[in-house]
C-alpha positions, 0 to 999 in steps of 0.5 A: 907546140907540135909536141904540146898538142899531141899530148893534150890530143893524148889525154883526150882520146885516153882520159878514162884511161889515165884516171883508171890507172890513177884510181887502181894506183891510190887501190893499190897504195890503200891496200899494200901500204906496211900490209904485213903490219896492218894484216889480220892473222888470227886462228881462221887466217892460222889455220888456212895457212897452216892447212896449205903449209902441209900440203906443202912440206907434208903432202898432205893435200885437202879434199875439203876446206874450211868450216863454217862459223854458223852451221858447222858446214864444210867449205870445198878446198878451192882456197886453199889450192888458189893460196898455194902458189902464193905460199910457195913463192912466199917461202911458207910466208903469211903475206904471201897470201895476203898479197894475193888477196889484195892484188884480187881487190886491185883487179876487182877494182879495175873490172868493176869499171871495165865490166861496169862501163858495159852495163851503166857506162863509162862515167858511172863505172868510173865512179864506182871504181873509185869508191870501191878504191876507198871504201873502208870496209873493202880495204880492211878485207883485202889485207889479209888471206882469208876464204870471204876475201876473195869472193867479190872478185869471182862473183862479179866474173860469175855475174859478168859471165852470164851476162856475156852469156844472156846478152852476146850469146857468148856460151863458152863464158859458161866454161869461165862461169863453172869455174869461178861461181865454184870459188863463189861457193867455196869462199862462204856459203853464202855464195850460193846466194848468187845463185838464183841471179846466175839462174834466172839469166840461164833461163832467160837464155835458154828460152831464148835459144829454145825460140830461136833455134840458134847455136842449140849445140853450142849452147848445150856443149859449153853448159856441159863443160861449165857445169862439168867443172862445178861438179868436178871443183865443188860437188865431187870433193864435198861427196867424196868427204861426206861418203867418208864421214857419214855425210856430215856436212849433208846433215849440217847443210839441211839443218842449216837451210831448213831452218831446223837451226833457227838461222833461216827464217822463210816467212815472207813478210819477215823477208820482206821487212828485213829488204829495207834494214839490208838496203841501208846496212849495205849503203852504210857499210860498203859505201858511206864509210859506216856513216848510219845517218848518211848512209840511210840517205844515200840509200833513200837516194839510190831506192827513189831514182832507181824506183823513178827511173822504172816508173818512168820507162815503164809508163813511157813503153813497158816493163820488157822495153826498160830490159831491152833499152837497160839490160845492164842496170836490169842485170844489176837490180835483179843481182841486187834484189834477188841476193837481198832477198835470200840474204833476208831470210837469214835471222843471225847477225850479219857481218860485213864480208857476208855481202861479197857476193853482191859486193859490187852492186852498191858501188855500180848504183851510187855510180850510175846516179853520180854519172844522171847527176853529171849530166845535169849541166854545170850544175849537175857536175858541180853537185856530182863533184860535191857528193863524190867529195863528201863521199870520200871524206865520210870514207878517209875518216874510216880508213885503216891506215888512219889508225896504229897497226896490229902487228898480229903477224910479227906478235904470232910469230914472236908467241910462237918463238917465245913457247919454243924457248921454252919447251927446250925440245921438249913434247908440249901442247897448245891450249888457248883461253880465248872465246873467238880464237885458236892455236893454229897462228902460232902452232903454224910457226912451230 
């Protein structure tokens, strides 16, 4: 009886505790399940692994890192290096990596509700745990080693460093923050989205620590040391490439936000109009399971109680009062606002993994008004378990594990094998008749 108690005493005091690891597990499972199988490895997954199986064998090391679909730009070389333990402890395996990214989609999970639960609280990062567990799209990306895949993750410790930094005056987050907003940046270029949010928190504190007079020094040292590794990780390996190159990616780079290309587009009113079809596209996409129709209600849903939800703390006391009684979800909306807004500026088609850098954002939402709706009595709670639920089932109908594998790994491997019979050691070349792919998947088993 003694012992009975003790263990009910147990799962009270540690119930967010339990149902974490719960939700992390089933992340795990959704992720690692026959991932070899399911893995995409097509030529941008090739040539990244057969970037790092040269420095590797040949030592041969990068200063630079991928290219870029849109722009012809140049990534930095960050990915490659964080793939390299990954592909040495693998043996020059694929998966090696592959694991590596869906272990960052587990963690991602997990700090989704440890950092959530300090801006929406408990419940609602909780709930936005779970949902990012089981969101088809996140799933899908986090089975395979690829630069985008990795983004979520050290955006939302970029986010969550200039919070600590804004809001606990803890400045040596900024070191952490130099660090992982460089493999923002390194992972796509649309991680420089992310950083007119990181910005706008800078100066926030530092007109703070201007008026206040406090840990001026503190301050100064920890934004030397921060942007120290930025320049260090990111600016100096682009210069030293494009001193050597006639600073070809400076050139794609200006075309490219200059719109000389027709990609960006800066007229307000074409920004503006496109917040809304970004809004419902990242809704429907990230969290209603591609679901177009219920997804354009939820994010009708979460526009009205986030707008009602202003109106009313601001009529009640002020704009500055609803920052200082709501940081967190302030924090939140403005990552979520202010990324949509540049996002909306760019004029080609946009594909899922270009929202990583505000990836988690839509989860924390749908969390935080699931955890309003919660409180709302017994009927509060049966609605919330009725919409998590339809959530979940929207999410299970798109799940990548409902459908048969693409084998693409061992296919590649058995391509390359089959030209290698062939060519008798013999001199021979590669050429594809492919619009979308390249040789480097089967040159990297060759």
């Amino acid at each position: 009886m003694e012992k009975a108690k003790r263990v009910k005493k147990f799962l009270q005091k540690n119930n967010y505790l339990i149902i974490l690891i719960l939700i992390l597990l089933l992340a795990a499972f959704l992720r690692f399940w026959r991932l070899p199988e399911y893995m995409t490895f097509l030529g941008d997954e090739g040539r990244d692994a057969l970037a790092v199986k040269r420095m590797i064998v040949d030592h041969k090391f990068r200063l630079i890192g991928p290219v870029t679909s849109v722009g012809n730009m140049y990534l930095g070389p960050l990915y490659y290096y964080l793939m390299l333990p990954a592909m040495m402890i693998s043996r020059l395996s694929p998966v090696g990596p592959a694991v590596m990214v869906a272990l960052l989609s587990v963690l991602t999970t997990a700090l989704i509700y440890f950092y959530g639960r300090e801006w929406v609280g408990g419940k609602a990062a909780l709930m936005a745990a779970f949902l990012y567990a089981i969101s088809p799209v996140v799933i899908n990306y986090s089975r395979s080693s690829w630069n985008p895949n990795i983004m979520p993750f050290f955006a939302l410790v970029s986010v969550y460093g200039i919070w600590r930094v804004w809001q606990k005056k803890q400045f040596w987050w900024l070191t952490i923050l130099g660090v992982s907003l460089s493999f923002v940046v390194q992972s796509h270029w649309l991680g420089l989205l992310l950083l007119p949010t990181i910005g706008l928190f800078w100066l926030m504190t530092f007109i703070e620590v201007l008026r206040t007079r406090e840990n001026r020094k503190k301050f100064w040292l920890q934004n030397l040391f921060g942007f120290g590794f930025f320049l260090l990780l990111t600016v100096a390996p682009l210069v030293w490439f494009d001193l050597r190159h006639g600073f070809l990616n400076t050139q794609a780079f200006s075309k490219f936000f200059t719109g000389q290309e027709g990609v960006v587009n800066l007229e307000i009113a074409s920004v503006i109009s496109n917040l809304w079809i970004l809004t419902k596209n990242v809704f429907t996409r990230l969290v209603a399971g591609k679901d177009i129709f219920w997804g354009n209600w939820l994010a009708l849903m979460v526009v009205i109680l986030v707008a009602l939800k202003i109106i009313r703390e601001s009529l009640l006391a002020s704009w500055h009062r609803f920052i200082t009684r709501n940081p967190g979800l302030f924090l939140i909306l403005i990552w979520f606002l202010v990324g949509f807004l540049f996002l909306g500026t760019y004029q080609q088609p946009l594909y899922d993994h270009y929202f990583g850098f505000l990836s988690p954002v839509p989860f924390l939402l749908v969390g935080w008004i699931l955890a309003m709706i919660w409180h709302g009595r017994l009927f509060g709670r049966i609605l919330t378990l009725f919409l998590l639920a339809g959530l979940l089932l929207l999410a299970v109908k798109e799940l990548p594990l409902r459908y048969p594998p693409s084998y693409q790994l061992p296919k590649t491997q058995a391509i390359a094998n089959f030209i290698l019979d062939k060519a008798e050691n013999k001199p021979f070349n590669l050429a594809l008749v492919a619009e979308r792919n390249y040789d480097d998947a089967y040159a990297f088993f060759m």
